[in-house]
VOGU-3710 file (C-alpha; in Angstrom, 3 decimals, decimal comma):
1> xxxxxxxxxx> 15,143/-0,174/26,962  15,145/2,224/24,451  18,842/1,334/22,729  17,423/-1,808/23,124  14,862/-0,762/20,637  16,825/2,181/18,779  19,854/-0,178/18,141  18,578/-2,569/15,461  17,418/-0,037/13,048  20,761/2,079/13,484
11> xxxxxxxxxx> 22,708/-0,728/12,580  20,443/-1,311/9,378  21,051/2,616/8,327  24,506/2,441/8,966  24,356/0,553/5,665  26,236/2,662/2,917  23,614/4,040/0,770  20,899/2,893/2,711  20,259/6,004/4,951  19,670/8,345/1,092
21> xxxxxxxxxx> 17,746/5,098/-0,244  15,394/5,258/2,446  15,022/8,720/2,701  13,713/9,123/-1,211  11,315/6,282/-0,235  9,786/8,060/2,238  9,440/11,469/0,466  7,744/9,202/-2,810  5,145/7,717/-0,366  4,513/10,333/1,545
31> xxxxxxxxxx> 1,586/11,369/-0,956  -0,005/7,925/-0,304  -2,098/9,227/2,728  -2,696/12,636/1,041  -4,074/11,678/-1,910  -6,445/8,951/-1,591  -8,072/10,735/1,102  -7,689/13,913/-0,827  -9,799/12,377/-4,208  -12,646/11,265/-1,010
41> xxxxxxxxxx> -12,529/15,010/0,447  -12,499/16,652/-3,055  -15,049/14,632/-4,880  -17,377/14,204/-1,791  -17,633/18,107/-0,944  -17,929/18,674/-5,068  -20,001/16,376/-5,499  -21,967/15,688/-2,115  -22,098/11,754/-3,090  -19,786/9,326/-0,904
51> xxxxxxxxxx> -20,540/6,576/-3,142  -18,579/8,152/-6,264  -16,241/9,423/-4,036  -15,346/5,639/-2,921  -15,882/4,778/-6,261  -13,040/7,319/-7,725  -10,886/6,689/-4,937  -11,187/2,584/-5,465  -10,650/3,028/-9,145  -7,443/4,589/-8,794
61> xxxxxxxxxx> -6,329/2,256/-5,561  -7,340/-0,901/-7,933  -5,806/0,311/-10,544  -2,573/1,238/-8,734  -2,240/-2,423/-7,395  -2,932/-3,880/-10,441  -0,779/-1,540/-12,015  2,092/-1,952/-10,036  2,852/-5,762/-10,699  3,530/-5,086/-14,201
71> xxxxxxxxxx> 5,969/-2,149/-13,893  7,148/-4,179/-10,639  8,492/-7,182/-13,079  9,690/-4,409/-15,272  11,613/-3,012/-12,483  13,211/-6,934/-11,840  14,021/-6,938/-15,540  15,299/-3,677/-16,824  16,427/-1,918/-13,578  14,639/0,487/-11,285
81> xxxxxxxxxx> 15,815/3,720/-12,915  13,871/4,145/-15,703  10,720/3,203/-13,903  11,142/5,881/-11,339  11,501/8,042/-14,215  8,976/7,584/-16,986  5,833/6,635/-14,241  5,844/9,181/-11,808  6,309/11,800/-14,503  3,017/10,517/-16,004
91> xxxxxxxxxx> 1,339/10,037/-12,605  1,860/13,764/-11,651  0,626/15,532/-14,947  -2,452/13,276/-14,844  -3,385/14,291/-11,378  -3,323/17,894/-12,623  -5,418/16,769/-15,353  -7,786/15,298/-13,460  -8,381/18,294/-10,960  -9,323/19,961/-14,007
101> xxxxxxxxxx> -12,248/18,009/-15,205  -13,636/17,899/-11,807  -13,184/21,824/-10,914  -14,826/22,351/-14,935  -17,540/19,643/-14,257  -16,152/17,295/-17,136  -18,210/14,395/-17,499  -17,998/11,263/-15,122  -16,519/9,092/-17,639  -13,816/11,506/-18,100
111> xxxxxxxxxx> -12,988/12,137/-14,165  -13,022/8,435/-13,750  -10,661/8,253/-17,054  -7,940/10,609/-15,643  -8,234/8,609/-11,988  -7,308/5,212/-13,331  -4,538/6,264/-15,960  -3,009/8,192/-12,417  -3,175/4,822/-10,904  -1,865/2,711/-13,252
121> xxxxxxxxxx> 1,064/5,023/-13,472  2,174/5,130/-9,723  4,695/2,793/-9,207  5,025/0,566/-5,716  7,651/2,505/-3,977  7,732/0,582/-0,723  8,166/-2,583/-2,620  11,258/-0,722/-4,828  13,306/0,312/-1,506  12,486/-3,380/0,564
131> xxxxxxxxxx> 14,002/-4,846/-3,126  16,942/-2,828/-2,125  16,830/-3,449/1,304  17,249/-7,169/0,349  20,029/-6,510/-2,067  22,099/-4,572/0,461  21,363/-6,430/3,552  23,060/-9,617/1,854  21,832/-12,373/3,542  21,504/-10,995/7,019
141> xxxxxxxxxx> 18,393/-11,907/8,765  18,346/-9,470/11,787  19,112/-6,553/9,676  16,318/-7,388/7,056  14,210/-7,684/9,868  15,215/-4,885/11,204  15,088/-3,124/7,572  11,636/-4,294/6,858  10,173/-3,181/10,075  12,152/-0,038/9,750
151> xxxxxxxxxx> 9,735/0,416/5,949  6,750/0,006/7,799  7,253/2,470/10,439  8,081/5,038/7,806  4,815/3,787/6,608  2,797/4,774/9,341  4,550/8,022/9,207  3,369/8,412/6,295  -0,420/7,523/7,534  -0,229/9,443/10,363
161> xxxxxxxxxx> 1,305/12,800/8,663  -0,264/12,640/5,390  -4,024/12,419/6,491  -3,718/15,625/8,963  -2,029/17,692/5,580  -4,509/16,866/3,572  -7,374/17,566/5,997  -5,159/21,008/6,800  -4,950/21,429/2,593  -8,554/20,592/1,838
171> xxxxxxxxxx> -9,970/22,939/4,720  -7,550/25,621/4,741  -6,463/25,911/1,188  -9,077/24,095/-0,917  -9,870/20,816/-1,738  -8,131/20,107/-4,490  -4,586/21,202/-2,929  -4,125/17,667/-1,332  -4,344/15,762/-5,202  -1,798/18,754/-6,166
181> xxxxxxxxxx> 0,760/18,985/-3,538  0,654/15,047/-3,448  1,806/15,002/-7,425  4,994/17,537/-6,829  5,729/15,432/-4,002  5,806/11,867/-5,335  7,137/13,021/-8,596  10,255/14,611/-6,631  10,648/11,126/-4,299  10,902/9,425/-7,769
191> xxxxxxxxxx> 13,377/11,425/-8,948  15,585/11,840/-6,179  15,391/7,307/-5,369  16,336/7,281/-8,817  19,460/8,827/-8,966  20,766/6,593/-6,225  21,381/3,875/-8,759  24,686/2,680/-5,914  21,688/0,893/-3,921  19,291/-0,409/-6,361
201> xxxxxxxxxx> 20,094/-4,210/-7,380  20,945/-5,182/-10,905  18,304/-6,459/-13,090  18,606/-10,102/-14,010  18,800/-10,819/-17,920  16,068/-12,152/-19,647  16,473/-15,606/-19,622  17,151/-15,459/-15,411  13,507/-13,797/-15,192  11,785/-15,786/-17,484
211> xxxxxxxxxx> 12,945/-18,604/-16,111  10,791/-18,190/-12,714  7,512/-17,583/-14,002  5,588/-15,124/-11,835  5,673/-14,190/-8,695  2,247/-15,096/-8,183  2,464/-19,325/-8,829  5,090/-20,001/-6,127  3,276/-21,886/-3,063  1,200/-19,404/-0,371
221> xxxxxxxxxx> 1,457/-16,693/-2,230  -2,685/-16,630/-2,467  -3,011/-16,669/1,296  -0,443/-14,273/1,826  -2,253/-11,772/-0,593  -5,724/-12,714/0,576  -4,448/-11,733/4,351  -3,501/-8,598/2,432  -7,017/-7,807/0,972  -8,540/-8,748/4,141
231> xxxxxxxxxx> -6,454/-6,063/5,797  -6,939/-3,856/3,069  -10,606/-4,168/3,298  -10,457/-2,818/6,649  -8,071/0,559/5,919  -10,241/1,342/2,865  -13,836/1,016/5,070  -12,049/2,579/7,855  -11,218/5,782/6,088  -14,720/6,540/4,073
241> xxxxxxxxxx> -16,183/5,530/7,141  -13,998/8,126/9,495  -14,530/10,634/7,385  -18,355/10,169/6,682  -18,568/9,769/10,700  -16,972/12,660/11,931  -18,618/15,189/9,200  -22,206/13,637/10,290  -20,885/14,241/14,472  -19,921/18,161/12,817
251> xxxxxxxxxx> -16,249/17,484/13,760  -14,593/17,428/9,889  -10,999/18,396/11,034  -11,534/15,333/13,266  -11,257/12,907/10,805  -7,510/13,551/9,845  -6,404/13,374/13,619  -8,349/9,913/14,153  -6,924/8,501/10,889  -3,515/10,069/12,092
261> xxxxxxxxxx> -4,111/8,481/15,703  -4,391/5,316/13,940  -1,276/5,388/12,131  0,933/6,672/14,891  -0,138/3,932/17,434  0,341/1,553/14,278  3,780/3,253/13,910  4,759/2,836/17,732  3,523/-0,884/17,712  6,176/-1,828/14,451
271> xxxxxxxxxx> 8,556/0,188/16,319  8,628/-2,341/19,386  7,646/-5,459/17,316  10,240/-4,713/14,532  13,043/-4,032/17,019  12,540/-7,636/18,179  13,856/-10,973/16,912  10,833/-13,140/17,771  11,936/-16,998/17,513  8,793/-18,250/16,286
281> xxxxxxxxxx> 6,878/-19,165/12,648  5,665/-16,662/11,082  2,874/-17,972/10,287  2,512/-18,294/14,181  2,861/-14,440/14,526  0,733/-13,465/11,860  -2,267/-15,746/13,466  -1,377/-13,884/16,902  -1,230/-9,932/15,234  -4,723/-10,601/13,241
291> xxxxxxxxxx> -6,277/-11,827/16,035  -5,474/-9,396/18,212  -6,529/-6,918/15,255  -10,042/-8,425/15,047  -10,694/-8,518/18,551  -10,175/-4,477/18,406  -11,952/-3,717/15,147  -15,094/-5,559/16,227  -16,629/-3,290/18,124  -16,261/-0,153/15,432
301> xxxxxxxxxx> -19,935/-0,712/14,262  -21,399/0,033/17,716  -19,357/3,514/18,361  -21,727/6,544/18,574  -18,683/9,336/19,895  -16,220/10,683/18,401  -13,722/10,494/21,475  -14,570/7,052/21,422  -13,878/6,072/17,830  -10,523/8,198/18,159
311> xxxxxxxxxx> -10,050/5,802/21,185  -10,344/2,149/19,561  -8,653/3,596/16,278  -5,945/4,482/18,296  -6,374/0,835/20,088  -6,719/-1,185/16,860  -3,493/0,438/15,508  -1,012/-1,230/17,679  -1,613/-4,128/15,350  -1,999/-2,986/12,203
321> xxxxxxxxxx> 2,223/-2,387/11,506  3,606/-6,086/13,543  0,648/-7,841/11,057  2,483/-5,808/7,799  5,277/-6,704/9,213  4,802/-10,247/9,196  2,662/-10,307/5,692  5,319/-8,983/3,975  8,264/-10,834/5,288  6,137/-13,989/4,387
331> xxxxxxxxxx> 6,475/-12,452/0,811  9,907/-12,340/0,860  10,761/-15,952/1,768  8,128/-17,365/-0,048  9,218/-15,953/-3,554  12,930/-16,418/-5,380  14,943/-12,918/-4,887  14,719/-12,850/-8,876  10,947/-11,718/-8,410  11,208/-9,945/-5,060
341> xxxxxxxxxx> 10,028/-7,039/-6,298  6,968/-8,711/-8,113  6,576/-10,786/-4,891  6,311/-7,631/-3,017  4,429/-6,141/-5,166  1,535/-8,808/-5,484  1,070/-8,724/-1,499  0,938/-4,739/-1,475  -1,306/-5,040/-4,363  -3,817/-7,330/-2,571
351> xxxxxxxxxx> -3,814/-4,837/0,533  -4,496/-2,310/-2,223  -7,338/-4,294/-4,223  -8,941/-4,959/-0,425  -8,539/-1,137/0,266  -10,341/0,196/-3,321  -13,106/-2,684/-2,280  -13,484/-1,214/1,190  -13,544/2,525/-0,075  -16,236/1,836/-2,762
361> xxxxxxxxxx> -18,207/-0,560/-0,956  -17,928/1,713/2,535  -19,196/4,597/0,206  -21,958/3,268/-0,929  -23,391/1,689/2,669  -22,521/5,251/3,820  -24,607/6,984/1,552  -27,460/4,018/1,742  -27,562/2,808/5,275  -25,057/4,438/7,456
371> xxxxxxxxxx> -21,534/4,276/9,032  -22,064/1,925/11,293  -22,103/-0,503/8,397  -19,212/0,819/6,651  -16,939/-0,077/9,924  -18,906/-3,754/9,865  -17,552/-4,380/6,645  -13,982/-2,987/7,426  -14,417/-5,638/10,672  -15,508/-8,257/8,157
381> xxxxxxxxxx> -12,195/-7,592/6,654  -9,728/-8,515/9,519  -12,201/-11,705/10,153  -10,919/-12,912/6,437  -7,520/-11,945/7,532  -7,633/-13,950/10,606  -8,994/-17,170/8,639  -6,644/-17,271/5,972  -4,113/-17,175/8,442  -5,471/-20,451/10,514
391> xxxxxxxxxx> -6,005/-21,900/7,595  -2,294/-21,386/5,987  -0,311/-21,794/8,252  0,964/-25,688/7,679  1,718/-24,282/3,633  3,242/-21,278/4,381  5,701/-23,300/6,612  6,097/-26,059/4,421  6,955/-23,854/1,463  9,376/-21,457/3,321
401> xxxxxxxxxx> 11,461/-24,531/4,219  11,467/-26,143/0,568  13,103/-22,668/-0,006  15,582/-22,355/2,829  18,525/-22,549/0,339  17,440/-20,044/-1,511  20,253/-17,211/-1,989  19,136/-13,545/-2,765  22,659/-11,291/-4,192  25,666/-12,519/-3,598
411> xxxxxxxxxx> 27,553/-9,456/-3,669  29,137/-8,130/-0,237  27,679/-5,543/1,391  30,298/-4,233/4,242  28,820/-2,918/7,731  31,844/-1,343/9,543  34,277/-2,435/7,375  33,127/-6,430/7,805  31,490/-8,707/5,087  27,860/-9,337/6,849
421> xxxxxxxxxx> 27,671/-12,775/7,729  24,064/-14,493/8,232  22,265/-17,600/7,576  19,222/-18,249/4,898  17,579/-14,457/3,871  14,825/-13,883/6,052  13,047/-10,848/7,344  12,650/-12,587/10,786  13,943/-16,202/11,734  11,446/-19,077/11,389
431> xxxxx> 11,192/-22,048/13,164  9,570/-24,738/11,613  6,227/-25,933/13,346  6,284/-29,670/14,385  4,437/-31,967/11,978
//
């Protein structure tokens, strides 16, 4: 059982290059989880207001997303090298900055300022290394979809790890240290994925991208991002609302173990789903992972006990990673492999524009009528989720077979000394529903 579920994702790293690729990745998101809930600890215990906490935080999430598509197509166009490079560098010394103001009591305008010129400079690092998982994996389906599921696991590493440093920073260093530590870091992932130009996929000339258009205009894309925001809606509530929760129950240091409870049992559910080659629509799965994800989530509003939020968030997570799974390998046959990254980018952006609406919106029920309707509106979320996904389902099929003969690279990738063979790209096979 467990080479049955180990195997896939060794094959996938046995890649040349792909094992070093992956790694910088990693070490670039890992600030992801530390920092977002870092700006909530360090503005709400400055400032004693969850509502500009949210606010901060959602400013630099929105911006981030928004953000991101831009130096995304950039990435598609000029290479990924000189993004990596320029961006983070920005990012990192704005951060500082903007621990500053707030530690010196700058004005609001300012903090707010510093928080959306760090967003618009962080690039989207999980969408740079699945672009490279695509280039390298030429074609293969089972190793994309093991490569892809591989992503989100380190994802929910991520989630998992980062929230219990930054609770550990904020409460045993001070509340600042998250922001900082969370700048060295990314700025060093960023550095190190871009010197390992070997893996990253040449950028098309000008006339190749312009040709396409955006990302955005190809058929389901909408649905697929608004299945993004809906999910996004639901992490961004969820943390304000954890946080606000256990510091009303007196349990602060519980709020980084429940959000890292909810990541790891995310992380163990992509491990088993992603290992698996499920011969079914995608569309199909996604309807079955968001539904199972509602049914959780529902009850959040009603929980009065710690042990019993850390319970359902540990519940509810076993779907979260199969229903990223299956969002973004919808992206990736929906959109031409010219504007992968952009494609990407657009679905991790609407998980990110859902997340800043949760975190603002969750802050300012906190502060105004209570938790209980922060983790309704996260709920809310995964209902929009669910409904896109009944309602898409006959597009999203239709347009992934108008572009079955769709190529990504053509340039061979060997695995054990052997060109990879493989049908149509694909991060999982799809079977057409019957019409």
């Amino acid at each position: 059982m467990f080479k049955s579920v180990y195997d896939p994702y060794a094959q996938a790293l046995r890649i040349p290059g792909a094992a070093k690729f992956s790694l910088a990745g990693f070490i670039a998101r890992i600030p992801l989880a530390m920092i977002g809930l870092g700006i909530l600890l360090f503005i709400s215990n400055t400032t004693g207001s969850y509502a500009f906490a949210g606010f901060i935080q959602a400013s630099f999430t929105l911006t981030a997303a928004l953000a991101a598509v831009v130096s995304s197509r950039m990435s598609d166009r000029y290479g990924q090298r000189i993004v990596l490079v320029v961006l983070p560098s920005i990012f990192s010394v704005t951060l500082f900055a903007f621990v500053y103001t707030v530690s010196n009591d700058f004005s609001r305008v300012w903090q707010t300022l510093l928080a959306v010129i760090a967003g618009a400079s962080f690039p989207s690092f999980g969408s740079f290394v699945r672009t490279r998982w695509a280039f390298l994996t030429n074609k293969n389906e089972r190793l994309l979809n093991s490569a892809f599921a591989w992503e989100s696991i380190l994802d929910e590493v991520v989630f998992t790890i980062g929230p219990l440093v930054a609770v550990a920073l904020a409460f045993g260093v001070s509340f600042s240290s998250p922001i900082l530590v969370g700048a060295v870091i990314t700025l060093l992932g960023a550095l190190l994925l871009a010197s390992l130009a070997d893996s990253s996929p040449p950028p098309f000339t000008r006339s190749e991208h312009k040709s396409e258009g955006s990302a955005f205009r190809f058929t389901g894309m909408t649905s697929t991002i608004l299945v993004a925001l809906g999910v996004g809606a639901l992490f961004g509530t969820f943390e304000v609302a954890v946080v606000a929760f256990m510091q009303e129950a007196d349990t602060p240091q519980l709020a980084g173990f429940t959000l890292a409870m909810w990541a790891a049992s995310s992380m163990a559910g992509g491990l088993v789903y992603g290992s698996r080659h499920v011969n079914a629509p995608l569309s199909r799965q996604l309807v079955y992972t968001t539904l199972v994800l509602t049914i959780i989530v529902l009850p959040l509003a009603f929980i009065s006990s710690p042990p019993l939020l850390i319970i359902v968030a540990t519940l509810s997570g076993f779907a979260i990673a199969p229903t990223l799974i299956c969002t973004f390998s919808l992206t990736q046959r929906l959109v031409p492999s010219k504007l992968l990254t952009e494609g990407l980018t657009w679905t991790n952006s609407g998980m990110a524009a859902g997340f800043a609406l949760g975190a603002s919106l969750g802050g300012v029920l906190v502060d105004r009528v209570g938790t209980a309707y922060a983790f309704g509106l996260g709920s809310l979320g995964a209902v929009l989720a669910l409904a896109v996904t009944l309602f898409a389902q006959t597009r999203w099929n239709r347009a992934i077979y108008a572009r079955r003969d769709d190529l990504p690279w053509t340039v061979p990738v060997s695995l054990n000394q052997e060109p990879i063979p493989g049908p149509a790209p694909g991060a999982f096979q799809h079977e057409r529903d019957p019409e």
